[in-house]
DOTOR-84350 format. One record per atom (N, C-alpha, C): residue in one letter; atom name; residue number from 1; x, y, z. Coordinates in steps of 0.05 Angstrom, whole numbers. Atoms other than C-alpha are relative to their C-alpha. Layout:
// residues N
(node 'A'; 'CA'; NUM; (X; Y; Z)),
...
***
This chain:
// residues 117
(node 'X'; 'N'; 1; (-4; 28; -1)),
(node 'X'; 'CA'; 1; (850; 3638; 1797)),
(node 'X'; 'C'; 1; (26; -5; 16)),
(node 'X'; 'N'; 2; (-24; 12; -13)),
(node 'X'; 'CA'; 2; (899; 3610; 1852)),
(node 'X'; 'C'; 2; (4; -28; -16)),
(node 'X'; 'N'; 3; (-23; 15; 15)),
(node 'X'; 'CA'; 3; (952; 3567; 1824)),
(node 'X'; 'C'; 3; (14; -16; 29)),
(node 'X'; 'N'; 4; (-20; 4; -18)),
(node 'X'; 'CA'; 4; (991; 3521; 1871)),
(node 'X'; 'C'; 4; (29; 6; -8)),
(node 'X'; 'N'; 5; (-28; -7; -5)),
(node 'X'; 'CA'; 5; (1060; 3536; 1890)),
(node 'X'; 'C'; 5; (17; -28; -3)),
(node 'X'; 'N'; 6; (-16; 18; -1)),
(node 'X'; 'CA'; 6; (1120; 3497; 1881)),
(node 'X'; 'C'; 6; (5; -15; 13)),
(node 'X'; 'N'; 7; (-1; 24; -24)),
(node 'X'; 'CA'; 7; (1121; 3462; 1940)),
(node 'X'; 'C'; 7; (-26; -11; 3)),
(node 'X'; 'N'; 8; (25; 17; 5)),
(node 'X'; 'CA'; 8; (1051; 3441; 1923)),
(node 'X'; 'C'; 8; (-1; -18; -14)),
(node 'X'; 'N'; 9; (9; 25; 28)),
(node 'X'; 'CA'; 9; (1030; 3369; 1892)),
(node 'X'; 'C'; 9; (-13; 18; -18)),
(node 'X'; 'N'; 10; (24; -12; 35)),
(node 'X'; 'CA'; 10; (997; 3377; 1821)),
(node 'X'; 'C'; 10; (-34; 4; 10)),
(node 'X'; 'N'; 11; (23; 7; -15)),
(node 'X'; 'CA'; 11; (931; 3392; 1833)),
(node 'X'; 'C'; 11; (-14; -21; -15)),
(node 'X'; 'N'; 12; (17; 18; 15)),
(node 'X'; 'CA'; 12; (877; 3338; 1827)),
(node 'X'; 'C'; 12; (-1; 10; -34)),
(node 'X'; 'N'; 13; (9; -9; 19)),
(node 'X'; 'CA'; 13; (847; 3335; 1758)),
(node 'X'; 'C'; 13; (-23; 16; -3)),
(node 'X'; 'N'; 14; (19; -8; -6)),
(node 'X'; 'CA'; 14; (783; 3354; 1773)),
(node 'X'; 'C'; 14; (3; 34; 1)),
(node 'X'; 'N'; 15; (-5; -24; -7)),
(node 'X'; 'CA'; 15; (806; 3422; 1792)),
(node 'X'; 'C'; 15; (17; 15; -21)),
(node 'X'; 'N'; 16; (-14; -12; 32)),
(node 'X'; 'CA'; 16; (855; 3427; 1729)),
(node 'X'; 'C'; 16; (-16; 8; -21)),
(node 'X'; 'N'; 17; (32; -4; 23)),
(node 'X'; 'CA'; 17; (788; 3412; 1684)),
(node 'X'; 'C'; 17; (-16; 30; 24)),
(node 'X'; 'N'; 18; (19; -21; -6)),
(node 'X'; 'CA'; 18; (750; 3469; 1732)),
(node 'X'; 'C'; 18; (14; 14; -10)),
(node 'X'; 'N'; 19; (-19; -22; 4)),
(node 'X'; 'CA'; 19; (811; 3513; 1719)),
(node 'X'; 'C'; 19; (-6; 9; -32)),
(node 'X'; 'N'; 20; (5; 0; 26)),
(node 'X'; 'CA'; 20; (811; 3503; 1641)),
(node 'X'; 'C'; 20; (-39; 3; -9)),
(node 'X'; 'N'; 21; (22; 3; 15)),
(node 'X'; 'CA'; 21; (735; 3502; 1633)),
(node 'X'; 'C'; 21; (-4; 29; 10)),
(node 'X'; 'N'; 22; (4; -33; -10)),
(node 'X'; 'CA'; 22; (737; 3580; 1677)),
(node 'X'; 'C'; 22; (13; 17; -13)),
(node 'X'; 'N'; 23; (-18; -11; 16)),
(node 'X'; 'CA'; 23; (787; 3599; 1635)),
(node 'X'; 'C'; 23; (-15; 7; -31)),
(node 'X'; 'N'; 24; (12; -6; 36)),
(node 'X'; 'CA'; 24; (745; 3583; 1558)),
(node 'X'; 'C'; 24; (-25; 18; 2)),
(node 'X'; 'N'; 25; (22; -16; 5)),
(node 'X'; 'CA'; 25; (683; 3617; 1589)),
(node 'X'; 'C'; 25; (9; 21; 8)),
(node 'X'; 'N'; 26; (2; -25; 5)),
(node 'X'; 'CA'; 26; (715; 3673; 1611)),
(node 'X'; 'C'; 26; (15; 19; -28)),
(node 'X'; 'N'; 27; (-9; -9; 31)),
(node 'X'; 'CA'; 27; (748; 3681; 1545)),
(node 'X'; 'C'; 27; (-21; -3; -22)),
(node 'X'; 'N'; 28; (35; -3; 21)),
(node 'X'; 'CA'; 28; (678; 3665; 1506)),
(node 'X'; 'C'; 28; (-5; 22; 17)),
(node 'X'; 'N'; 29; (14; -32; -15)),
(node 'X'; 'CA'; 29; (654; 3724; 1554)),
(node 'X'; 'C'; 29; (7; 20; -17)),
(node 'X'; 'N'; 30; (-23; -25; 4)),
(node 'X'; 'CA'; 30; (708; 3767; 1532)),
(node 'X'; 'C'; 30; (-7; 1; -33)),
(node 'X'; 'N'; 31; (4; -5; 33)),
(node 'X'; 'CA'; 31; (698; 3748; 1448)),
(node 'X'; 'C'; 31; (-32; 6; -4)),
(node 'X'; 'N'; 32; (17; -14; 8)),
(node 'X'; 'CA'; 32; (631; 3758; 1456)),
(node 'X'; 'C'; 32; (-5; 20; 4)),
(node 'X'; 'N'; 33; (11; -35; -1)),
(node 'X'; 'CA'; 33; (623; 3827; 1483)),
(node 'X'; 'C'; 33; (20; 16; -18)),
(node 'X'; 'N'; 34; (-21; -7; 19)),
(node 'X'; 'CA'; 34; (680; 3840; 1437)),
(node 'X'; 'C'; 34; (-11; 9; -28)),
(node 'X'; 'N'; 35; (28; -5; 20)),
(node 'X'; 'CA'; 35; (621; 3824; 1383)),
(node 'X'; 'C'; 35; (-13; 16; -5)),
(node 'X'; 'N'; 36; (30; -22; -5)),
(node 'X'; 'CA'; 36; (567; 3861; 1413)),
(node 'X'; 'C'; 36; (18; 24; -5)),
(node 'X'; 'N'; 37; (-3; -23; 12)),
(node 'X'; 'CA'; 37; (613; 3915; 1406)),
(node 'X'; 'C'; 37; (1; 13; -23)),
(node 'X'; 'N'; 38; (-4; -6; 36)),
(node 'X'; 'CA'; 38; (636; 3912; 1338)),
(node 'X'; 'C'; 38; (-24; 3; -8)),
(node 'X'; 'N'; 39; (18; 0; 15)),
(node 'X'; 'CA'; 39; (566; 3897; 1310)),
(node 'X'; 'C'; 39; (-19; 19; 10)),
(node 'X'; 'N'; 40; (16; -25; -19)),
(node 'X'; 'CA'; 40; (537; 3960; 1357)),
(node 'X'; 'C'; 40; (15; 24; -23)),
(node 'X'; 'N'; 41; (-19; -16; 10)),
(node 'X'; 'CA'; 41; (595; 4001; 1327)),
(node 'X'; 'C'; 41; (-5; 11; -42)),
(node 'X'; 'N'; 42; (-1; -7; 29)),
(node 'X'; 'CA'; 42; (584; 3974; 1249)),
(node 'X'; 'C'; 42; (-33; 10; -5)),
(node 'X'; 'N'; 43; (30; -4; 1)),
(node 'X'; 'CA'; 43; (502; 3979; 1267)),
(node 'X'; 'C'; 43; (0; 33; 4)),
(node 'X'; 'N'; 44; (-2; -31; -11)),
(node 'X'; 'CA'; 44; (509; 4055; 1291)),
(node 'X'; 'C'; 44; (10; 9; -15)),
(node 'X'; 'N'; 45; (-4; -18; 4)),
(node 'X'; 'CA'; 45; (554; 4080; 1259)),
(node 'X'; 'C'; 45; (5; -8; -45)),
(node 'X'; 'N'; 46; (2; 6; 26)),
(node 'X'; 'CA'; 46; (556; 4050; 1185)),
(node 'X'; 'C'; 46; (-25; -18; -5)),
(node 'X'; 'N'; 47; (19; 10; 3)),
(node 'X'; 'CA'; 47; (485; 4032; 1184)),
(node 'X'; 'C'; 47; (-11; -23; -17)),
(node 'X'; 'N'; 48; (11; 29; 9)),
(node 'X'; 'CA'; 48; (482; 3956; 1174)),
(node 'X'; 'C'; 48; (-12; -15; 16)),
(node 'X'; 'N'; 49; (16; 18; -6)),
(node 'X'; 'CA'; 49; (438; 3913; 1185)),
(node 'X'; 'C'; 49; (14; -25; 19)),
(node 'X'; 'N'; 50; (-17; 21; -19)),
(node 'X'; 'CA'; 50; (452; 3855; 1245)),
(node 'X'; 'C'; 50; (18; -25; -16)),
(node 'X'; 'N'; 51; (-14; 23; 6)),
(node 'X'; 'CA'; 51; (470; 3799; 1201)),
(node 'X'; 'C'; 51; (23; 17; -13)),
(node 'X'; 'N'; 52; (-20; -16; 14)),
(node 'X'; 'CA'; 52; (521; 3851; 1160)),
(node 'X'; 'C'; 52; (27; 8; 28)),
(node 'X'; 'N'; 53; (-21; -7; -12)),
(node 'X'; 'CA'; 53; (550; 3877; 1219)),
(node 'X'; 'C'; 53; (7; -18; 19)),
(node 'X'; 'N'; 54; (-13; 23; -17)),
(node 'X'; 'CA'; 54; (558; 3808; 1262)),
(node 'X'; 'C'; 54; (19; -6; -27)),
(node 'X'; 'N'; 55; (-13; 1; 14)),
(node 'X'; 'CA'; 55; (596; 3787; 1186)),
(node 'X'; 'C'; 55; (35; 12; 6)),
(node 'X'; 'N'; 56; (-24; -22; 2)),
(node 'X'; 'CA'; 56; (641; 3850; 1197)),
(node 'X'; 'C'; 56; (15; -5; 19)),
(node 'X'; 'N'; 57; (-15; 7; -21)),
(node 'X'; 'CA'; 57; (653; 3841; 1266)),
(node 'X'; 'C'; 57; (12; -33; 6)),
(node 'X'; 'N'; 58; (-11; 23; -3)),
(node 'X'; 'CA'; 58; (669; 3771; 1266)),
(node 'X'; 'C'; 58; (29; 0; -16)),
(node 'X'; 'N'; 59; (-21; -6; 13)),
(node 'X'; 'CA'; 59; (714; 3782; 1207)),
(node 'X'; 'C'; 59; (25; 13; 10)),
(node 'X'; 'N'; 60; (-14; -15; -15)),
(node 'X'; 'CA'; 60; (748; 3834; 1237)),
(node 'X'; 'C'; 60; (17; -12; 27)),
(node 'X'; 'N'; 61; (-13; 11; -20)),
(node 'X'; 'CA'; 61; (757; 3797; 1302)),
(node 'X'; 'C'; 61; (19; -21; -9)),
(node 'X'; 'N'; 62; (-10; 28; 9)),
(node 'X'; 'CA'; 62; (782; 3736; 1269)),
(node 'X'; 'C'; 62; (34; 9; -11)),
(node 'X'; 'N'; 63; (-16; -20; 12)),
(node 'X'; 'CA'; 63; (828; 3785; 1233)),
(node 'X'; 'C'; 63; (8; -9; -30)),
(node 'X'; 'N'; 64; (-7; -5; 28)),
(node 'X'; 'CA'; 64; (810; 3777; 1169)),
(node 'X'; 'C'; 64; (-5; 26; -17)),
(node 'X'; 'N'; 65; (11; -19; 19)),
(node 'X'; 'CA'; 65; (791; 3833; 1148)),
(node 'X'; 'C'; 65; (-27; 4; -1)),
(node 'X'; 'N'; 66; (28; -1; 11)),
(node 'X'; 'CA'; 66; (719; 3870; 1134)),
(node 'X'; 'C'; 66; (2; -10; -24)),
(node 'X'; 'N'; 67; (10; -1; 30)),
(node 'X'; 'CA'; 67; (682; 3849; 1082)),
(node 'X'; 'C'; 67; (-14; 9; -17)),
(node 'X'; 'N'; 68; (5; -21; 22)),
(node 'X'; 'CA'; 68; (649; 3905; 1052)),
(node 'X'; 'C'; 68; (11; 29; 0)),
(node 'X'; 'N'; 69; (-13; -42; 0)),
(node 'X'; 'CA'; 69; (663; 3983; 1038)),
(node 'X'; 'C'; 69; (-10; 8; 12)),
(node 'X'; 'N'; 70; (4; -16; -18)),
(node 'X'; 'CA'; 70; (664; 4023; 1093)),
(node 'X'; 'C'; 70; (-6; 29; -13)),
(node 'X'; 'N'; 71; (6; -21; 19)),
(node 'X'; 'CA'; 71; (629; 4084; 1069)),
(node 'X'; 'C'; 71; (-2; 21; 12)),
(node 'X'; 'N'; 72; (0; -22; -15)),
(node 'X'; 'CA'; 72; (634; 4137; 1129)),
(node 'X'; 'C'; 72; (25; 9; 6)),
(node 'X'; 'N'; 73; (-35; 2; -21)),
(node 'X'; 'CA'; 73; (696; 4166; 1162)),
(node 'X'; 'C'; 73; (-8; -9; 36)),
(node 'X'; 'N'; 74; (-3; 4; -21)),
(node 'X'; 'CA'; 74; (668; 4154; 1219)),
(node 'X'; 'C'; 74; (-4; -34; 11)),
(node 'X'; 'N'; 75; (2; 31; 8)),
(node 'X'; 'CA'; 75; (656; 4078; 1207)),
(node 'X'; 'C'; 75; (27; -3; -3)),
(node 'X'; 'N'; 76; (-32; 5; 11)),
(node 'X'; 'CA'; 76; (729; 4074; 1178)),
(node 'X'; 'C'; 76; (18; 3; 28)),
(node 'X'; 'N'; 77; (-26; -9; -27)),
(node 'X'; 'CA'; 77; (766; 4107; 1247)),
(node 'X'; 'C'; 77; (-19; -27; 24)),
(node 'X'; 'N'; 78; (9; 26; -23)),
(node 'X'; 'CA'; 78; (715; 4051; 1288)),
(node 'X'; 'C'; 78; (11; -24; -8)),
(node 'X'; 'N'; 79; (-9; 29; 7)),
(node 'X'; 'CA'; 79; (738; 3993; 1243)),
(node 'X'; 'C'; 79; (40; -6; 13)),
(node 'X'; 'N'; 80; (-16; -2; -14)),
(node 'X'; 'CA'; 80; (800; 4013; 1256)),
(node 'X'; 'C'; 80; (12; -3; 20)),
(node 'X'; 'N'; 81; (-13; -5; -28)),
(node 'X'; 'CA'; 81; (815; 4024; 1328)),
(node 'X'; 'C'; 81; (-15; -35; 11)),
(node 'X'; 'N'; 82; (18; 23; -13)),
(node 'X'; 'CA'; 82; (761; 3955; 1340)),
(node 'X'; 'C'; 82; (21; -23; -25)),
(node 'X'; 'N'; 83; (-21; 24; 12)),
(node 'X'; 'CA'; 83; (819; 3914; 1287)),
(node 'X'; 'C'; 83; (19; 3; 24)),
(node 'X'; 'N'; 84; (-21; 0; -18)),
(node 'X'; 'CA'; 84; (872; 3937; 1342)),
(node 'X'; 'C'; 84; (-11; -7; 19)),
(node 'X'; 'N'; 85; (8; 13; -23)),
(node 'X'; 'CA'; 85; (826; 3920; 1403)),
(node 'X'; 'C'; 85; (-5; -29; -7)),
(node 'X'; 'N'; 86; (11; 22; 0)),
(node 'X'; 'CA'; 86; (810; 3865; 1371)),
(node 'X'; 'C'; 86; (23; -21; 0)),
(node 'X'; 'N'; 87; (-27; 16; -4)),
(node 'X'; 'CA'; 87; (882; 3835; 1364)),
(node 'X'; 'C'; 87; (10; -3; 27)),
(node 'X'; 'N'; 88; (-7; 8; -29)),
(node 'X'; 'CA'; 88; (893; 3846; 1435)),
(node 'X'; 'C'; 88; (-12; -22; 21)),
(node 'X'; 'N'; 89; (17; 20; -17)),
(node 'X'; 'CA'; 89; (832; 3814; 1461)),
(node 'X'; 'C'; 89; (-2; -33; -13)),
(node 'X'; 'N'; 90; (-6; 25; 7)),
(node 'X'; 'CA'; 90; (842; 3755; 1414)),
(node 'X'; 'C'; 90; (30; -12; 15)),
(node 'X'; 'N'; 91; (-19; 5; -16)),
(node 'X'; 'CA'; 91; (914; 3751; 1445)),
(node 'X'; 'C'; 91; (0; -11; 28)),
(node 'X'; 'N'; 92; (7; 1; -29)),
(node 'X'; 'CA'; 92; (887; 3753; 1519)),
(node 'X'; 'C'; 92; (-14; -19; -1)),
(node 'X'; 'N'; 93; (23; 13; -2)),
(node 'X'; 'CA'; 93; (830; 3710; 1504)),
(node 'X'; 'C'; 93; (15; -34; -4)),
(node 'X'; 'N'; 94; (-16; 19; 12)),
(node 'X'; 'CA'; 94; (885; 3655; 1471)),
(node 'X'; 'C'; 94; (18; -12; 36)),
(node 'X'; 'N'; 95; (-13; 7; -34)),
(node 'X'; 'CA'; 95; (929; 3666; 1543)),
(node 'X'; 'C'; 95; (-14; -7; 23)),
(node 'X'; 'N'; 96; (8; 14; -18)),
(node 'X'; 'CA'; 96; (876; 3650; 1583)),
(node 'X'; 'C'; 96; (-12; -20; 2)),
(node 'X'; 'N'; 97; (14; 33; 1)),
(node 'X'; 'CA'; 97; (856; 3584; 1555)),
(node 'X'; 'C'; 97; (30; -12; -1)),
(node 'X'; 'N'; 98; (-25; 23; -2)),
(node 'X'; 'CA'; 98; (929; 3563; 1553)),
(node 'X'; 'C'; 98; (14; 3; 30)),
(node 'X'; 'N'; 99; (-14; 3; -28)),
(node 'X'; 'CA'; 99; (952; 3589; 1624)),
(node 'X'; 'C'; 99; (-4; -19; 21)),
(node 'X'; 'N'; 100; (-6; 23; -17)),
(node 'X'; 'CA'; 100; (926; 3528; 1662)),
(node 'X'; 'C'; 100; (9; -18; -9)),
(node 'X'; 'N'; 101; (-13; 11; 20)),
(node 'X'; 'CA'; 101; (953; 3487; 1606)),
(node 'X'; 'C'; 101; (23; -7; 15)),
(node 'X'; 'N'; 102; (-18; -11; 3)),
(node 'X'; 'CA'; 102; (1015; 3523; 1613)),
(node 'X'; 'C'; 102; (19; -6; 32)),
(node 'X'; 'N'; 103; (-9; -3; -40)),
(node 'X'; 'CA'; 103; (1019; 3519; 1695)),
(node 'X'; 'C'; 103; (-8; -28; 0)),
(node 'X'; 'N'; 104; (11; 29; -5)),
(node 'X'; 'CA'; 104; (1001; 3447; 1700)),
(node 'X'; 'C'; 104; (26; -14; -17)),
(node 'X'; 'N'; 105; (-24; 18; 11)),
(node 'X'; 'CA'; 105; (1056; 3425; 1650)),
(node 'X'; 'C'; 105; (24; 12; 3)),
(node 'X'; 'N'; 106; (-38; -10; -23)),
(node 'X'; 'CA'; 106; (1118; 3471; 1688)),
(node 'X'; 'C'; 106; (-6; -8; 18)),
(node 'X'; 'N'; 107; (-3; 15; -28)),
(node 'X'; 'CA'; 107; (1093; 3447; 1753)),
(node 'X'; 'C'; 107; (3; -30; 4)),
(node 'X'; 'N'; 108; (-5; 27; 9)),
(node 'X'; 'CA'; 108; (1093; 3377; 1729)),
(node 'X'; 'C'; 108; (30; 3; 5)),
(node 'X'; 'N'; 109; (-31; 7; 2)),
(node 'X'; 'CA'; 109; (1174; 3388; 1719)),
(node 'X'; 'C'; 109; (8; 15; 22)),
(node 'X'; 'N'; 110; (-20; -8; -34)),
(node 'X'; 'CA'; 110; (1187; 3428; 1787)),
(node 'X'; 'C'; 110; (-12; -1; 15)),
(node 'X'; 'N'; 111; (0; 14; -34)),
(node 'X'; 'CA'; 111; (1159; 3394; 1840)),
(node 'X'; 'C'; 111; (14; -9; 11)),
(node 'X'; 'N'; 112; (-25; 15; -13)),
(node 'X'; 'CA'; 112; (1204; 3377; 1888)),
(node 'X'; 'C'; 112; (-12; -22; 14)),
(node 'X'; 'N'; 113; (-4; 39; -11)),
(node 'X'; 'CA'; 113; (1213; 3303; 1895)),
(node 'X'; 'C'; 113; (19; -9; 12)),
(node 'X'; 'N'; 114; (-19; 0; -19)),
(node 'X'; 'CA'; 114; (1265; 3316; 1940)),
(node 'X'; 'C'; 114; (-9; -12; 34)),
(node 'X'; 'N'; 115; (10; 8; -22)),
(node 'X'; 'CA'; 115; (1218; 3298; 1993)),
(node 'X'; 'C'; 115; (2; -31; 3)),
(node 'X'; 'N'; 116; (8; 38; 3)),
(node 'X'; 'CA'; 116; (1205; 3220; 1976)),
(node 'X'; 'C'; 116; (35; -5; -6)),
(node 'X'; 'N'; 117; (-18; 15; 7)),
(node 'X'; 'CA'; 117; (1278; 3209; 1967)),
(node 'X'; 'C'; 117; (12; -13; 41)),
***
């Protein structure tokens, strides 16, 4: 995503709304394959059933926590390492719905209006 520069006007709106609406789907992209993984992960390897392991993985992503007993070790070391991916990609997924936000309300305060004087 190009961003104007400081010596650029704001951009239209139109283009702020495309910015922000490229930004939530590629962050819905991002939480859902985030899903498909988890519930591949709790489906495989702690053999639950889809609605059990979308539960888990959602949970998990959300960061609340599973909600049932993990009964493998090898289920246990996936929940695991997919709670820490999953904090990151909620992180990333959070920064890229607020970075046009974010760039639209600092460029608001340094444009130079040194020109019109």
């Amino acid at each position: 995503m190009r961003y104007e520069r400081r010596h650029e006007p704001l951009a239209p709106r139109r283009v702020f709304l495309s910015r922000v609406r490229r930004a939530c789907l590629i962050a819905l992209a991002l939480i859902t394959a985030m899903m498909l993984v988890g519930m591949s992960g709790y489906a495989l390897l702690e053999g639950m059933n889809a609605v059990d392991a979308f539960v888990n993985a959602a949970m998990i992503l959300s960061g609340m926590g599973p909600m049932g007993e993990l009964k493998t070790s090898a289920g246990k070391i996936f929940a695991g390492f997919y709670a820490l991916a999953s904090g990151l990609v909620i992180v990333a997924a959070t920064g890229l719905v607020l970075m046009p936000l974010f760039h639209r309300w600092l460029h608001a305060f340094h444009i130079d209006d040194s020109k019109g004087k």
